[in-house]
C-alpha positions in Angstrom: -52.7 -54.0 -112.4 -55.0 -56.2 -114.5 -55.9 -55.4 -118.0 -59.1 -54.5 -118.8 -60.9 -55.1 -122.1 -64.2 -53.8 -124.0 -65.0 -55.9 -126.9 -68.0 -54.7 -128.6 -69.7 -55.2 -132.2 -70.2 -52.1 -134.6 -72.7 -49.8 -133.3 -74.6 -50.4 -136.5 -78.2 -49.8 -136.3 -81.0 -52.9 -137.7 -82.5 -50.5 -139.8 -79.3 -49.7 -141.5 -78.7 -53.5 -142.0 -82.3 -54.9 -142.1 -83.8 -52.3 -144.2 -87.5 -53.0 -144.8 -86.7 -56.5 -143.5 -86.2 -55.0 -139.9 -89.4 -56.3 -138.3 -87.9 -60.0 -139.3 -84.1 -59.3 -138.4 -82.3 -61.6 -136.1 -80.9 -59.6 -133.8 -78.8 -62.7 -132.1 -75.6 -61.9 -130.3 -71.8 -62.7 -132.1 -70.4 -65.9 -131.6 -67.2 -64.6 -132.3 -67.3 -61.9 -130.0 -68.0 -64.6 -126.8 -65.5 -66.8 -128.4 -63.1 -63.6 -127.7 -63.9 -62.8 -124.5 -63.0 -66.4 -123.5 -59.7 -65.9 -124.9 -59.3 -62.9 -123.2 -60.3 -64.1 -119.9 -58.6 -67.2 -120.0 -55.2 -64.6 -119.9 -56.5 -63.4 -117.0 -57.6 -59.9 -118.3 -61.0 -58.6 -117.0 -63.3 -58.5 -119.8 -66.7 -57.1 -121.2 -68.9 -57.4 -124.1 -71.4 -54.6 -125.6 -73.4 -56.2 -128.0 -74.2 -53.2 -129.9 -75.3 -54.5 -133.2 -77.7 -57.4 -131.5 -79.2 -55.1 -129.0 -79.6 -51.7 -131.4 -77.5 -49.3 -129.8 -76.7 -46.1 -131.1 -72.9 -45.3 -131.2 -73.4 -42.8 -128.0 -75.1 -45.7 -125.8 -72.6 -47.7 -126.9 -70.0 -45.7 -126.1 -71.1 -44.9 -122.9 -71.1 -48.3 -122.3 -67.6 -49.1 -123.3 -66.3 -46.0 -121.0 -67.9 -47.0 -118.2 -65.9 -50.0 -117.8 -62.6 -47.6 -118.2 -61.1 -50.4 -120.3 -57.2 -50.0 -121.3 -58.1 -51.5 -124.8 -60.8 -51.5 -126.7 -61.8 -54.2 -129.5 -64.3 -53.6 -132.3 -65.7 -55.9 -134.7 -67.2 -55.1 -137.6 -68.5 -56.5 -140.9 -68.2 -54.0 -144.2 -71.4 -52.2 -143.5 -70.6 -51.6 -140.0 -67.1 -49.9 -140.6 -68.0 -46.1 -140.9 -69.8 -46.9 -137.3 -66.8 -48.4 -136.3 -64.4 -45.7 -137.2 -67.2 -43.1 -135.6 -66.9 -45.0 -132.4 -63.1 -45.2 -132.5 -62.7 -41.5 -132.9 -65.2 -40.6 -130.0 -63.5 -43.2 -127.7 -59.7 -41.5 -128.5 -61.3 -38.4 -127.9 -62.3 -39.3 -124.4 -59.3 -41.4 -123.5 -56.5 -40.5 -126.1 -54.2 -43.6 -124.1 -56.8 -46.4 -124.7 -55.7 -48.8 -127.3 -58.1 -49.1 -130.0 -58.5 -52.5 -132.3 -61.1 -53.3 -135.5 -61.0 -56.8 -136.8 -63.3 -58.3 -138.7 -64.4 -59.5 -142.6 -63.3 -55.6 -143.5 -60.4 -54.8 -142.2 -59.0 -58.3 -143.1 -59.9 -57.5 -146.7 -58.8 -54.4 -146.6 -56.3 -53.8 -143.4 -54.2 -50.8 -144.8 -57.7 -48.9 -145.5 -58.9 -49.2 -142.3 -56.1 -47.4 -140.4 -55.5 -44.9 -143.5 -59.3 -43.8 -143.4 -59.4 -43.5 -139.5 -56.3 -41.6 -137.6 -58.0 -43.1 -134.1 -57.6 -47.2 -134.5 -54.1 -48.1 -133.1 -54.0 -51.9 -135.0 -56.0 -53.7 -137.7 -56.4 -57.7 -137.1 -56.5 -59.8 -140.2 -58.2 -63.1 -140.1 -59.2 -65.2 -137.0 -58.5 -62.8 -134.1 -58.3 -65.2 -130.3 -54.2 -65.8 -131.0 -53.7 -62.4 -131.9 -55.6 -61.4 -129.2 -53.8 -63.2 -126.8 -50.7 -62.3 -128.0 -51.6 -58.2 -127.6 -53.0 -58.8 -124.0 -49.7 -60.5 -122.8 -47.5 -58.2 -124.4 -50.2 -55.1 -123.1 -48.2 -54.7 -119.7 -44.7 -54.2 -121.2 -45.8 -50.8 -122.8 -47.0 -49.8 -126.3 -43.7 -50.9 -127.7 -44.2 -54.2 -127.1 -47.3 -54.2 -129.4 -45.2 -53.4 -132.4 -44.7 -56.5 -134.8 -47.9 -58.8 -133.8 -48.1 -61.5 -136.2 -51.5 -61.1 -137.9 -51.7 -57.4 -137.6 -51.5 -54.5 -139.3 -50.8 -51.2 -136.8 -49.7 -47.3 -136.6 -46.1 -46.2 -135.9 -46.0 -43.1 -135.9 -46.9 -41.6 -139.6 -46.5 -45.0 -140.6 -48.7 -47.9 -141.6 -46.6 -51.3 -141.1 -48.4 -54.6 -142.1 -47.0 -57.6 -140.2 -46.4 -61.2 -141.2 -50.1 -63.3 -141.1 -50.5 -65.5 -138.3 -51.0 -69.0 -138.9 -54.8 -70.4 -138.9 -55.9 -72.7 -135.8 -55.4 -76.4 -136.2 -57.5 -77.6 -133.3 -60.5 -75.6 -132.7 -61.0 -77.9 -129.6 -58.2 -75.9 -128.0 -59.7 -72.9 -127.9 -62.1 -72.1 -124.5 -65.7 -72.3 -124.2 -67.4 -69.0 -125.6 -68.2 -66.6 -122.6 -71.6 -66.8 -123.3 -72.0 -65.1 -119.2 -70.9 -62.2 -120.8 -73.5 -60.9 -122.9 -76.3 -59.1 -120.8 -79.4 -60.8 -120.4 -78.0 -64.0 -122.5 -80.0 -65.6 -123.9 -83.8 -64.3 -123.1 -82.2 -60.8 -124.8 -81.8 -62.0 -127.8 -83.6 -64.1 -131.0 -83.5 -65.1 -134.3 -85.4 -64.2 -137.5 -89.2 -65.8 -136.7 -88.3 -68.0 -140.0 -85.3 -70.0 -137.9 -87.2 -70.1 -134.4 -88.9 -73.0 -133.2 -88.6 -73.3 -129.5 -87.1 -70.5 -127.4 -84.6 -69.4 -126.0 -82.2 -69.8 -128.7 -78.5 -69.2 -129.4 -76.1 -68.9 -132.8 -73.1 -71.2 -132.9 -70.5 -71.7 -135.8 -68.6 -75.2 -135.3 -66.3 -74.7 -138.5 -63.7 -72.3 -140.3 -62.3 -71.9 -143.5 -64.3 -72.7 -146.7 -63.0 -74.3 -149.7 -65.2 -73.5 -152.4 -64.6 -70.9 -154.5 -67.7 -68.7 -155.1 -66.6 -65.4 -156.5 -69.2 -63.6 -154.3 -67.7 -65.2 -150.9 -65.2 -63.7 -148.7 -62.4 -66.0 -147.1 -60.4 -63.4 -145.6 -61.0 -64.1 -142.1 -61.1 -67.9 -142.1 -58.9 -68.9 -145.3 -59.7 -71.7 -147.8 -59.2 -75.0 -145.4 -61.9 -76.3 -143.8 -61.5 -76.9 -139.6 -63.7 -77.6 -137.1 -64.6 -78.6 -133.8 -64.4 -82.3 -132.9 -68.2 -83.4 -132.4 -67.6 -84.2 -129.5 -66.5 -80.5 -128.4 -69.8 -79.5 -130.2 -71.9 -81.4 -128.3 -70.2 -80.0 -125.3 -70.6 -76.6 -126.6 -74.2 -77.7 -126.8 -74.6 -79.0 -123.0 -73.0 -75.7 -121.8 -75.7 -73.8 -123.2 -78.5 -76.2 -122.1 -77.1 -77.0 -118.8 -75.4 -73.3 -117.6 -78.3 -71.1 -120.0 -81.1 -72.7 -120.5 -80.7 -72.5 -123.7 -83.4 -75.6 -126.1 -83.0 -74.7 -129.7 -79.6 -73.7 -131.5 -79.0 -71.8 -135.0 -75.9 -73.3 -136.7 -74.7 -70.6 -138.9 -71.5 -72.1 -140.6 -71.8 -72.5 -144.4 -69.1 -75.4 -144.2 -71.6 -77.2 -141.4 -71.8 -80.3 -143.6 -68.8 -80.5 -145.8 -68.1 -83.2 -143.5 -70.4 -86.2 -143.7 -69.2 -88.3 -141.0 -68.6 -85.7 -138.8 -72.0 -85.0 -139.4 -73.5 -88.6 -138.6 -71.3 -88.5 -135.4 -72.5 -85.5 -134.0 -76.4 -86.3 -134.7 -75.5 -90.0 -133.1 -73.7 -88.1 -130.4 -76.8 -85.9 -129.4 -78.6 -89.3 -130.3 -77.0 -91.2 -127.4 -76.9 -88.2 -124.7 -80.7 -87.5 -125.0 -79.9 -83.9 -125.7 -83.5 -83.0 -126.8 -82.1 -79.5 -128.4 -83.8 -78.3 -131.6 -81.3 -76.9 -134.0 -81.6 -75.0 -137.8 -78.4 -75.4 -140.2 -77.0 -74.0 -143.4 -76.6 -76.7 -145.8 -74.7 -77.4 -149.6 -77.0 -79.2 -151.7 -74.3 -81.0 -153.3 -73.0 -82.7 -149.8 -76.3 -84.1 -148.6 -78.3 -87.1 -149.2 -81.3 -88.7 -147.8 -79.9 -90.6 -145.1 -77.7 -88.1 -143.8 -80.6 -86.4 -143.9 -83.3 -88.3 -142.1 -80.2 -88.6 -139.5 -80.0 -85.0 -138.6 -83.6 -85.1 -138.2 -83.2 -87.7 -135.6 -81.3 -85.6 -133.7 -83.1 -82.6 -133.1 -82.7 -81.0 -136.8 -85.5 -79.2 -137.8 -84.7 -76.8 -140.7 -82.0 -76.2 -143.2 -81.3 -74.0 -145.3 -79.6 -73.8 -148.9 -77.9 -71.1 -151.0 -79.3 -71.6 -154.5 -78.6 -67.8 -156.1 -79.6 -68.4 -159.5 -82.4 -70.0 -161.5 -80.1 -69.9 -164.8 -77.2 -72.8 -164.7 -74.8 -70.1 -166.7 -74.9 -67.7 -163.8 -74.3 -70.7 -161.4 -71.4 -71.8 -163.6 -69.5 -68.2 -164.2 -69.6 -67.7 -160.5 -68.0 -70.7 -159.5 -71.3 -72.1 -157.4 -70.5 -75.6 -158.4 -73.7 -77.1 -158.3 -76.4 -77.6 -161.0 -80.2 -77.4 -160.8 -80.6 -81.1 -160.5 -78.4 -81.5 -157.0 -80.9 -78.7 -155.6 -84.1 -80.4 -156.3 -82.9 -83.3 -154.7 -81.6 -81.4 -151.5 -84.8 -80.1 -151.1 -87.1 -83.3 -152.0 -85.0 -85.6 -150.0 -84.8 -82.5 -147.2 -88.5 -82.5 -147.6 -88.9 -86.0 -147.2 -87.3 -86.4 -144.1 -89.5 -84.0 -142.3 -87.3 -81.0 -142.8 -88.7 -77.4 -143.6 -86.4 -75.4 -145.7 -85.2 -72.1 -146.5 -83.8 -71.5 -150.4 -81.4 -68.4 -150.8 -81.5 -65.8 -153.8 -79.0 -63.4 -155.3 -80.1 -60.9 -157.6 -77.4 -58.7 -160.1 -75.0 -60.8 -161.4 -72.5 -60.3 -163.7 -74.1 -60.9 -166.9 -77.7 -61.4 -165.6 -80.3 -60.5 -167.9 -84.2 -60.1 -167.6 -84.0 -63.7 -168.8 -81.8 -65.2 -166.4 -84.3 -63.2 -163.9 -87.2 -65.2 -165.4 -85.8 -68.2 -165.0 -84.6 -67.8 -161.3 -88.1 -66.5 -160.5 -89.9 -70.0 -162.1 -87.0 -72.2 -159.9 -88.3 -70.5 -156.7 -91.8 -71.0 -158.0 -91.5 -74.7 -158.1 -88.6 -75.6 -155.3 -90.1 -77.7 -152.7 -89.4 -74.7 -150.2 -91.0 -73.4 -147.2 -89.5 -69.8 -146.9 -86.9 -68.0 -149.6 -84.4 -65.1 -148.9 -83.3 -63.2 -151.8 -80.4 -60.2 -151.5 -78.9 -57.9 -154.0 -75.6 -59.3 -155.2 -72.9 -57.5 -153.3 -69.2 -57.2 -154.4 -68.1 -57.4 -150.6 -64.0 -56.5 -150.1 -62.1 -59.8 -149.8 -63.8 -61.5 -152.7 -63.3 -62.2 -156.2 -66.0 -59.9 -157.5 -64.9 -57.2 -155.7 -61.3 -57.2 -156.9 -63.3 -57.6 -160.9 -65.8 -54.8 -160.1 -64.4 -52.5 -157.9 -62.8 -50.1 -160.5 -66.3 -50.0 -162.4 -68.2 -47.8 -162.7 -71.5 -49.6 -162.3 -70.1 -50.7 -158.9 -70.3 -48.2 -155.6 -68.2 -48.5 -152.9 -70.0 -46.7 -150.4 -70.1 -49.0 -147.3 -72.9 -47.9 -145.5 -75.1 -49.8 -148.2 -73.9 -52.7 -148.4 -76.3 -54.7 -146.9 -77.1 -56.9 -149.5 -80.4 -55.5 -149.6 -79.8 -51.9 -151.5 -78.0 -52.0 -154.9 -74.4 -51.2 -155.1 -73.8 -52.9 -158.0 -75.5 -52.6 -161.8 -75.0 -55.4 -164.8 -74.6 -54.5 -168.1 -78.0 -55.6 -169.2 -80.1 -54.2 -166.3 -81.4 -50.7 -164.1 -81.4 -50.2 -160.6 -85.1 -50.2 -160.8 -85.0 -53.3 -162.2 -82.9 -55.4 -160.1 -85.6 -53.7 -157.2 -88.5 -55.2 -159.5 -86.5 -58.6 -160.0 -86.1 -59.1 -156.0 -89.9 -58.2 -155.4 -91.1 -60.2 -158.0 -89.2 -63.5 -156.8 -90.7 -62.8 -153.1 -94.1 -62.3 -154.6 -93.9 -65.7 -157.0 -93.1 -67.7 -153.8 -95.0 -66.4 -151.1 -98.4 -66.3 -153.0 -98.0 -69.9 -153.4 -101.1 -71.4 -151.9 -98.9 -74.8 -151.0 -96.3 -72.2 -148.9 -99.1 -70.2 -147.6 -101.1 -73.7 -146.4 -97.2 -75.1 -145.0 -96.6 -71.8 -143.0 -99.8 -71.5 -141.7 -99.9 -74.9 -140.1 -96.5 -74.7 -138.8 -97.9 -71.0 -136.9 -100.6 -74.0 -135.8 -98.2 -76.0 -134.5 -96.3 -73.9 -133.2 -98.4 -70.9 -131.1 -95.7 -69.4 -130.1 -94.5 -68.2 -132.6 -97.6 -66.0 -133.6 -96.5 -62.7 -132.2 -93.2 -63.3 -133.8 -94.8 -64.3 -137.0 -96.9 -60.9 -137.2 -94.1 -59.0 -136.3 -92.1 -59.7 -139.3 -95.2 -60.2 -141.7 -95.5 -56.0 -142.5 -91.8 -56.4 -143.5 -92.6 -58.9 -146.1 -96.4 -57.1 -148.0 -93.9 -53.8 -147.9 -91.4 -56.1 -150.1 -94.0 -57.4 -152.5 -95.7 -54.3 -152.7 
């Protein structure tokens, strides 16, 4: 009898993840969840995926969804705030069918694998780190009985009383080796879904990430899942990637979500001379480094289809960059964005607010940078001691630091520095938004790009209530 598999995303709702922000929130599906289900059905095991996150479900619809496709195993996926939904959901699914095999990977239970299967009696196996070899592995040992699940490299599972943490599995070399995501899977891919109106420039759309593994060393980042060594798809398998979507789903602009995109620079400049040559004509959005880009590479992207690119600046204050390991100084961003700028790209600066040791000086300081950056649109989150990074491990015992899950959505405060309230870490964020935004340059870019752009209007308005709640 063939195996049957529900793999589904934390049954978290946008509100609980979006906050005030939920009239902007992306709600586009997981790229890791398609690249799972094309794992799963290359073994030959008849697969579905419940998008539950992307699409807003509660955990009942999602559950119902799951059950109905009377799957022998169950896999969930879910980020830190996500996990008390995913444990909910495990319980109620054990409850209904005691013999389905239940599995949570994702950043949380990597960082914290022992946790996960302490705290909820219901999940059979934690996966730690990249999941499509481990996933393989359970499906072909699935038919030999529950025995044979015992000792999975890269797990950590229940026997009996008894919590047993396996050895790690090694990382993928060759990404190219792995299938193309099962992007057929997710229902009503990809008219369903959409990004934040910020990112979205021709429609439909669809999220990619064509590299693992980061080796910076940001205290506030978690490597848990991917590791420290950077790997990624050949271009040439991107661009593939890319002509699947186009040719099999229609699909004209594409959100690259890696923040390791362009650690690479000539496996940049071949993939943008790659989309170049074939004529792709596919509008696509990026995360960029400030410190690995330069004009040319640049004015390249734009070439070939690149349109906006975003850059994680957290701090105004070069001390905070420096004690949390950023690496880059105030100079390398202006030049990002000026030479970003200058080759007819719009850009997107990212914030963090709460640092260890930030003051209502290093505040000020970060709220004249975003006054001045040569920026189109800003994001700014609460610092968040996520588990699996080095902050965590330094705060965690605190106790200005709360380690309730359900808020950690980089938007409520979890975490208090020495120097500063609650209330005014909430000020700091607001008043950052409100320095930008009331820019009349920003306010002149935006609007003309709504010009250009029509179609984004009802988008636009959508998300504009979430922002005048912010700065209010």
């Amino acid at each position: 009898m063939t195996t049957r598999l529900a793999l589904t995303s934390a049954p978290v709702s946008i509100a609980a993840r979006y906050g005030k922000f939920s009239g902007a929130a992306s709600t586009q599906p997981s790229f890791g969840l398609a690249c799972l289900a094309a794992t799963a059905i290359h073994t030959g095991t008849e697969t579905c995926i419940v998008e539950a996150a992307a699409q807003d479900l509660s955990i009942e619809q999602t559950l119902k969804e799951v059950m109905d496709f009377r799957p022998d195993i169950v896999g969930i996926s879910a980020t830190t705030v996500g996990i008390s939904a995913a444990w909910e959901l495990s319980d109620k699914i054990k409850q209904i069918s005691s013999d389905t095999i239940v599995i949570i990977g994702g950043p949380h239970v990597s960082a914290l694998p022992q946790e996960s299967l302490s705290k909820c009696a219901s999940v059979d196996i934690t996966v730690i780190g990249e999941g499509e070899r481990t996933l393989e592995d359970i499906l072909q040992r699935f038919p030999e009985g529950p025995s044979a699940l015992q000792g999975i490299p890269g797990t950590v599972e229940r026997r009996n009383a008894d919590i047993v943490v396996n050895e790690p599995r090694s990382f993928i070399s060759d990404l190219d080796d792995l299938p193309l995501p099962a992007w057929s899977l997710l229902k009503g891919f990809p008219h369903a879904f959409r990004p934040s109106p910020a990112r979205m420039k021709r429609w439909p759309c669809a999220s990619l990430v064509f590299t693992r593994g980061c080796p910076n060393k940001c205290t506030f980042c978690d490597r848990s899942v991917f590791g420290q060594h950077c790997r990624a798809y050949s271009p040439a398998r991107a661009v593939e990637m890319l002509k699947d979507l186009k040719d099999n789903h229609g699909v004209n602009e594409i959100l690259i979500e890696d923040d390791t995109f362009i650690i690479s620079k000539p496996r940049i400049e071949e993939f943008c001379k790659r989309i170049i040559e074939d004529n792709l004509q596919m509008s696509w959005s990026c995360l960029g480094r400030a410190d690995r880009v330069d004009a040319d590479l640049l004015k390249l992207m734009r070439r070939a289809g690149c349109w906006h690119i975003s850059y994680g600046i957290e701090s105004g204050d070069p001390e905070i960059l420096k004690n949390v390991n950023k690496n880059l100084n105030i100079e390398q961003i202006t030049n990002a964005l000026e030479w970003s700028r200058t080759a007819g790209l719009r850009t997107k600066g990212f914030f963090m607010v709460g640092f260890p040791g930030e003051t209502p000086q290093s505040i000020e300081k970060t709220i004249n940078l975003a006054r001045h950056l040569p920026m189109d649109d800003i994001s700014v989150m609460q610092l968040t001691p996520f588990p699996g990074t080095e902050l965590y491990n330094t705060v965690k015992d605190s106790k200005s630091f709360c380690g309730n899950w359900d808020r950690m959505n980089t938007l409520n405060t979890v975490f208090i520095p020495e120097d500063l309230s609650a209330h005014d870490i909430d000020q700091a964020r607001a008043s950052i938004i409100k320095a930008f935004y009331t820019r009349p340059s920003v306010q002149i870019r935006n609007l003309v790009h709504i010009l250009q752009n029509p179609r984004l209007v009802p988008h636009m308005f959508r998300a504009l209530p979430s922002l005048i709640k912010v700065i209010r």
